[in-house]
KEZAGU-988239 format. One record per residue (C-alpha): residue number from 1; residue in three letters; x, y, z. Coordinates in steps of 0.2 Angstrom, whole numbers. Layout:
N
+-----+---------+-------+-------+-------+
| num | residuo |     X |     Y |     Z |
+-----+---------+-------+-------+-------+
| NUM |     ALA |     X |     Y |     Z |
...
+-----+---------+-------+-------+-------+
! end
This chain:
237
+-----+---------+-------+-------+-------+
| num | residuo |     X |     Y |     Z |
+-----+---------+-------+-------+-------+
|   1 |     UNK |     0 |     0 |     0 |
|   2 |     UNK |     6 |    16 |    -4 |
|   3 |     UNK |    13 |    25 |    10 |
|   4 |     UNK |     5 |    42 |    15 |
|   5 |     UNK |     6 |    59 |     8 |
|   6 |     UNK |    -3 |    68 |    25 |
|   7 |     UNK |    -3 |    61 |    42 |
|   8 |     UNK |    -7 |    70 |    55 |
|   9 |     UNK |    -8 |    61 |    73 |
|  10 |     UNK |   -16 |    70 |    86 |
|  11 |     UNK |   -14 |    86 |    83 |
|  12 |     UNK |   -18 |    99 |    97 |
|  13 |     UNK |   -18 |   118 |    96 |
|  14 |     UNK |   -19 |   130 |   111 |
|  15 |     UNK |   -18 |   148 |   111 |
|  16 |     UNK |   -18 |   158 |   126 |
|  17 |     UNK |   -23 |   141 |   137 |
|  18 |     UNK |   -40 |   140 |   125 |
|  19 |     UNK |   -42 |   124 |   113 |
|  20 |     UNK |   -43 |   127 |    97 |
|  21 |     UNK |   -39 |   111 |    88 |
|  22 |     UNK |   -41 |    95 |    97 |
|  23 |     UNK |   -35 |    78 |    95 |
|  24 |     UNK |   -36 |    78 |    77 |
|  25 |     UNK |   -29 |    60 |    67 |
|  26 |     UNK |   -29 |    60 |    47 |
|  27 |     UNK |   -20 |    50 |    33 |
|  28 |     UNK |   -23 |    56 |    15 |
|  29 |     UNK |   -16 |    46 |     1 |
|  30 |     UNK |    -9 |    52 |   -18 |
|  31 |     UNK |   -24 |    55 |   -28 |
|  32 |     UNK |   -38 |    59 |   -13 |
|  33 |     UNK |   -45 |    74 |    -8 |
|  34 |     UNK |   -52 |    76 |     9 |
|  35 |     UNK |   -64 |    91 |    12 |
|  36 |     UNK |   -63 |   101 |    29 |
|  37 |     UNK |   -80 |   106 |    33 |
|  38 |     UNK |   -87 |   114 |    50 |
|  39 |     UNK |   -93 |   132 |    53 |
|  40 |     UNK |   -86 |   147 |    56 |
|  41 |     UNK |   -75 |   148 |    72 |
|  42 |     UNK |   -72 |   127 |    69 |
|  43 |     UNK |   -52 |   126 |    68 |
|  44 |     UNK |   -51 |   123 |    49 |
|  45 |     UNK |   -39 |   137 |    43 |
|  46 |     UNK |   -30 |   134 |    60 |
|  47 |     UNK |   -28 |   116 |    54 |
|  48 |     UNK |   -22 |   120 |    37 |
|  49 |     UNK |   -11 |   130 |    43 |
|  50 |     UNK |    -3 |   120 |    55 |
|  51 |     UNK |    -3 |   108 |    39 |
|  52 |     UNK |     8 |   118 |    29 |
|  53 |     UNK |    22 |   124 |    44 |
|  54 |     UNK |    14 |   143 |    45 |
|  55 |     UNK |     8 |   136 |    65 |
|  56 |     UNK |    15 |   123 |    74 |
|  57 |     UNK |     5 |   110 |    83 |
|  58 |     UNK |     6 |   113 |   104 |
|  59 |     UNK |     4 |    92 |   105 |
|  60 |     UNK |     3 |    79 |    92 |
|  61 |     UNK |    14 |    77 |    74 |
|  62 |     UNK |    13 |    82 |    56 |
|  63 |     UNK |    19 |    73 |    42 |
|  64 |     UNK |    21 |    76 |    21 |
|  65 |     UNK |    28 |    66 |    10 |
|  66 |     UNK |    37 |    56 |    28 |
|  67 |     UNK |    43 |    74 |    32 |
|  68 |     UNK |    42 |    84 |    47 |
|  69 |     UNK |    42 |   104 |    46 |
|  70 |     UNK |    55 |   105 |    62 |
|  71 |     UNK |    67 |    92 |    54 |
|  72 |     UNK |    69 |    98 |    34 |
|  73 |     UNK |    60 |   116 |    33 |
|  74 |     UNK |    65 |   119 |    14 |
|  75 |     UNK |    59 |   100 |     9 |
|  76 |     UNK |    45 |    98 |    16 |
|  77 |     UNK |    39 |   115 |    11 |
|  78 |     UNK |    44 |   110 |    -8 |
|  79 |     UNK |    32 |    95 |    -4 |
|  80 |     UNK |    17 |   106 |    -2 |
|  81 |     UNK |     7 |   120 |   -12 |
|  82 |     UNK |    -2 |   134 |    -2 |
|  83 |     UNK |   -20 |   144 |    -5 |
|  84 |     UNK |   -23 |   155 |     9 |
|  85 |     UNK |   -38 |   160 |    13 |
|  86 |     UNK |   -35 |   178 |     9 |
|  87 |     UNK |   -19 |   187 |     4 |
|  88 |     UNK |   -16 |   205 |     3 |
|  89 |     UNK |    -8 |   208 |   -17 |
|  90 |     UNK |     8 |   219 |   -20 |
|  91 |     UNK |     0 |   237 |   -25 |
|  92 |     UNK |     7 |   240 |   -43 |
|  93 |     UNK |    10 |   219 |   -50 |
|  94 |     UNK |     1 |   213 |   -63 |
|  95 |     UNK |    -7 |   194 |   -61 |
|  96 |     UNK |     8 |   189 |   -72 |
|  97 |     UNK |    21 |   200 |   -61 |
|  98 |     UNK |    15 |   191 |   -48 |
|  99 |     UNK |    15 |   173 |   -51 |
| 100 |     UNK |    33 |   175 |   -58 |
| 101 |     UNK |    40 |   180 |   -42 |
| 102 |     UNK |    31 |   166 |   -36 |
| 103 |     UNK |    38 |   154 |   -47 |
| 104 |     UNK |    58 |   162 |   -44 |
| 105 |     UNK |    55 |   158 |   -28 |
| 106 |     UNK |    51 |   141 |   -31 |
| 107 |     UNK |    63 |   140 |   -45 |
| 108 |     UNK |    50 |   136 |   -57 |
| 109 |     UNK |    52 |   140 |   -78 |
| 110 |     UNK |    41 |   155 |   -85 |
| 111 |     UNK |    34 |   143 |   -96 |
| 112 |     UNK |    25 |   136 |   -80 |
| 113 |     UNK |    17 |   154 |   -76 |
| 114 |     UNK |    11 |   156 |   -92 |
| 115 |     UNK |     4 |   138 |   -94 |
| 116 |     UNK |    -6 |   142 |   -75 |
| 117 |     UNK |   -13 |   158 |   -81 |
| 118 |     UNK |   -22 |   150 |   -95 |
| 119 |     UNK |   -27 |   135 |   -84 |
| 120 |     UNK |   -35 |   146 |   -72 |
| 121 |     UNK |   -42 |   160 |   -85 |
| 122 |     UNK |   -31 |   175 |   -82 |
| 123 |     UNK |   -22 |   174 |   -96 |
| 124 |     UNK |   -32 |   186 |  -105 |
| 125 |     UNK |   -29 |   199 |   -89 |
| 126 |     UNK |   -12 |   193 |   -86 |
| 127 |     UNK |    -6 |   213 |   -89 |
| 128 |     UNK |   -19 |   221 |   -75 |
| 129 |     UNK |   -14 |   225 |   -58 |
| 130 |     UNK |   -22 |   211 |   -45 |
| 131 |     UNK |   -29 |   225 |   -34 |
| 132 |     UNK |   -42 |   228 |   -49 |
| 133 |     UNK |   -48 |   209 |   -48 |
| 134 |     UNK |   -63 |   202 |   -41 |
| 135 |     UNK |   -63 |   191 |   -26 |
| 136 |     UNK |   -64 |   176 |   -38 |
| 137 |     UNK |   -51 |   183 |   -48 |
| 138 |     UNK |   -38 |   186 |   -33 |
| 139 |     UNK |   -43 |   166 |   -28 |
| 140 |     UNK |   -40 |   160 |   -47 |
| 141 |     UNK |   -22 |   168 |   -44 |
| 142 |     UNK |   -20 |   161 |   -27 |
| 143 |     UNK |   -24 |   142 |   -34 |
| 144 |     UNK |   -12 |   143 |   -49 |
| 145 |     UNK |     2 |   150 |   -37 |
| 146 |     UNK |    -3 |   134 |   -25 |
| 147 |     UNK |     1 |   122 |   -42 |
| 148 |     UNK |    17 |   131 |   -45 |
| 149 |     UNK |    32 |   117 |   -44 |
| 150 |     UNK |    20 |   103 |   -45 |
| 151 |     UNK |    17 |    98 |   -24 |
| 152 |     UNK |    13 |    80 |   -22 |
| 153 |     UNK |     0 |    88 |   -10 |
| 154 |     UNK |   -11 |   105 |   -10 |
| 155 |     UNK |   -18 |   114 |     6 |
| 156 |     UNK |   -31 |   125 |     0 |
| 157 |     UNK |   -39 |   136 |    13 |
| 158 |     UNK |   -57 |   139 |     7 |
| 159 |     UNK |   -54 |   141 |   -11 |
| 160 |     UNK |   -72 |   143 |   -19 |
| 161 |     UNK |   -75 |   160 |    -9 |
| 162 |     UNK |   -80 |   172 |   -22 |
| 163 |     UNK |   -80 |   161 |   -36 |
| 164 |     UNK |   -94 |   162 |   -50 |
| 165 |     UNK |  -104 |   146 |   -55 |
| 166 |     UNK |   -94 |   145 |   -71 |
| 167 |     UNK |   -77 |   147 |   -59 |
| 168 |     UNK |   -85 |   132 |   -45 |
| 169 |     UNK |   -86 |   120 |   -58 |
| 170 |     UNK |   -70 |   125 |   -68 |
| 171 |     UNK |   -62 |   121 |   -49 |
| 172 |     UNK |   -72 |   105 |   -49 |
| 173 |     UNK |   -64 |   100 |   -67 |
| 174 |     UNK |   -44 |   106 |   -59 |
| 175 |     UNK |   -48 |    97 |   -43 |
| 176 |     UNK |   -52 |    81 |   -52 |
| 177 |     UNK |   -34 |    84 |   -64 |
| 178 |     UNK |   -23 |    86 |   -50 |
| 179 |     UNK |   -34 |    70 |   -45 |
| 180 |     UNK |   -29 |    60 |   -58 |
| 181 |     UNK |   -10 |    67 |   -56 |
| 182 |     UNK |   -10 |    58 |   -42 |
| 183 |     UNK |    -5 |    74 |   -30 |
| 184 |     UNK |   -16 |    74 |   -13 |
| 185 |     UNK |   -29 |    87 |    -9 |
| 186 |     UNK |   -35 |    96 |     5 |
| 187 |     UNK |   -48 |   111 |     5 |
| 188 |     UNK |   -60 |   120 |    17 |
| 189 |     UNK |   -75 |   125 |    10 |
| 190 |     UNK |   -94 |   131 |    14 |
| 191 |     UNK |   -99 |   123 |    -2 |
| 192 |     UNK |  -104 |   105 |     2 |
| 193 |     UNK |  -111 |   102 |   -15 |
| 194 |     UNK |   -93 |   106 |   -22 |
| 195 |     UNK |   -87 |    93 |    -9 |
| 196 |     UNK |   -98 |    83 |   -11 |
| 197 |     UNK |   -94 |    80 |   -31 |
| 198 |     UNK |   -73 |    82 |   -28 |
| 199 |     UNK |   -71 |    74 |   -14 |
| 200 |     UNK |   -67 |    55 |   -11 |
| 201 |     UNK |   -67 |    59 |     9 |
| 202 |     UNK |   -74 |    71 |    22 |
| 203 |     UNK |   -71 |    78 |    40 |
| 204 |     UNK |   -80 |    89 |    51 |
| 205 |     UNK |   -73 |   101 |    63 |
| 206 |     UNK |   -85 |   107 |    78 |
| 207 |     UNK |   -75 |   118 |    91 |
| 208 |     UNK |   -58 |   110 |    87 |
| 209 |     UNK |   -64 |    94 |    88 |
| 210 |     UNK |   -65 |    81 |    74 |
| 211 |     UNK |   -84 |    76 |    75 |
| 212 |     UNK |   -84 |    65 |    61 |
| 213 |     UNK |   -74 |    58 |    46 |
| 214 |     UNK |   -79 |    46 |    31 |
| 215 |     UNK |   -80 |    45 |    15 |
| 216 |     UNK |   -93 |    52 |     3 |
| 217 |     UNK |  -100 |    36 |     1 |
| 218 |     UNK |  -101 |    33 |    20 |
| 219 |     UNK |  -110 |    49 |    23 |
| 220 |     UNK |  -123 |    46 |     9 |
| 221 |     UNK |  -127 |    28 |    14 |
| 222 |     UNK |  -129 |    37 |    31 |
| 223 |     UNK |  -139 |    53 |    27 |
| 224 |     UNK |  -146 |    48 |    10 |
| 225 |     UNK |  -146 |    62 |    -4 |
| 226 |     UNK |  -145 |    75 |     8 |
| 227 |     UNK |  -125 |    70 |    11 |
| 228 |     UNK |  -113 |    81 |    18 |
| 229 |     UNK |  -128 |    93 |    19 |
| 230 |     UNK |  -138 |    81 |    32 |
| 231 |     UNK |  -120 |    79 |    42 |
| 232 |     UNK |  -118 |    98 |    42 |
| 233 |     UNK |  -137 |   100 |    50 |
| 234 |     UNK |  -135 |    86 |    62 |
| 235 |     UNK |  -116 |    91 |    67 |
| 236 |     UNK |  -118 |   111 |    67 |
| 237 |     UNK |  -135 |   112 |    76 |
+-----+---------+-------+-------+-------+
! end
């Protein structure tokens, strides 16, 4: 069996004496993708976050790719690809400006940039500042800089925010390509249908705590064809 390519083994997080994460066990595998669901407040961009080395866990271990962040830094930071929730743009670069800085600092060809533009529709706005984008636009850029050097696994902190219908299912469509790449995905979202129709697995976060985790399938034979919808309902009330 393959080994691996997150593992996370009871993962704590306490800030000023307050839980925020608590006790949370994972394994993802090349070519899954896990979604993060929970409400507002749950611990999921703390997780994520924790995930790619920006946070460190108080208790517990991390692992990509069999690498810990406090052993090889540079490695495992190679290993993943990044979409923060929200980022704030340089005032004066252009979408294409600034996924070639991006890419330098991953030592990525230009070819690459203008190959991500095109696959995340920017190309035709390459030349505009980003501070002129939409929301959806800035979260386009975000996901193309998160491909950039080709990570065995993604971390992408709610990435359908702002996106247009057109843009959810054109993230659908990328989501299953890096899929069948083999790279391993995980994404918080507060679109469970998008979950729901990427996703081979699922975990829900209430108050730090992982309340339940499955896959897809699992949760449908459970909650019928309201699925991660019936979990959110039961879970969130």
């Amino acid at each position: 069996m393959a080994e691996p390519v997150l593992k996370l083994t009871n993962v704590r997080k306490t800030i000023n004496k307050q839980p925020i994460v608590k006790g949370v066990d994972l394994e993802l595998y090349p070519g899954q993708v896990m979604a993060l669901c929970g409400g507002n407040g749950a611990g999921k961009s703390t997780l994520l976050r924790m995930i790619v080395g920006s946070s460190q866990p108080t208790e517990g271990s991390i692992e990509a790719c069999g690498l810990q962040w406090r052993a090889d830094r540079m490695r495992y930071a190679a290993s993943v690809g990044y979409m923060p929730d929200d980022y704030v743009f340089g005032q004066a670069l252009s979408a294409r400006e600034t996924l070639t800085f991006w890419a330098k600092l991953r030592s990525v060809p230009p070819s690459r940039v203008q190959e991500l533009l095109h696959k995340v529709g920017l190309a035709e706005v390459q030349q505009k500042p980003v501070t002129s984008f939409s929301k959806g636009m800035r979260q386009r850029l975000l996901f193309a800089q998160a491909l950039l050097g080709d990570p065995p696994l993604l971390v992408l902190d709610e990435p359908t925010n702002g996106l247009d219908p057109y843009w959810l299912q054109s993230f659908v469509h990328l989501i299953e390509e890096v899929k069948r790449e083999g790279r391993a995905v995980i994404f918080s979202t507060h679109h469970l249908q998008v979950a729901e129709s990427v996703a081979d697995r699922a975990m829900f976060l209430r108050n730090g705590e992982l309340v339940r985790q499955g896959s897809i399938d699992e949760f449908r034979e459970h909650y019928g064809p309201k699925g991660l919808d019936g979990a959110f309902t039961e879970f969130m009330a």
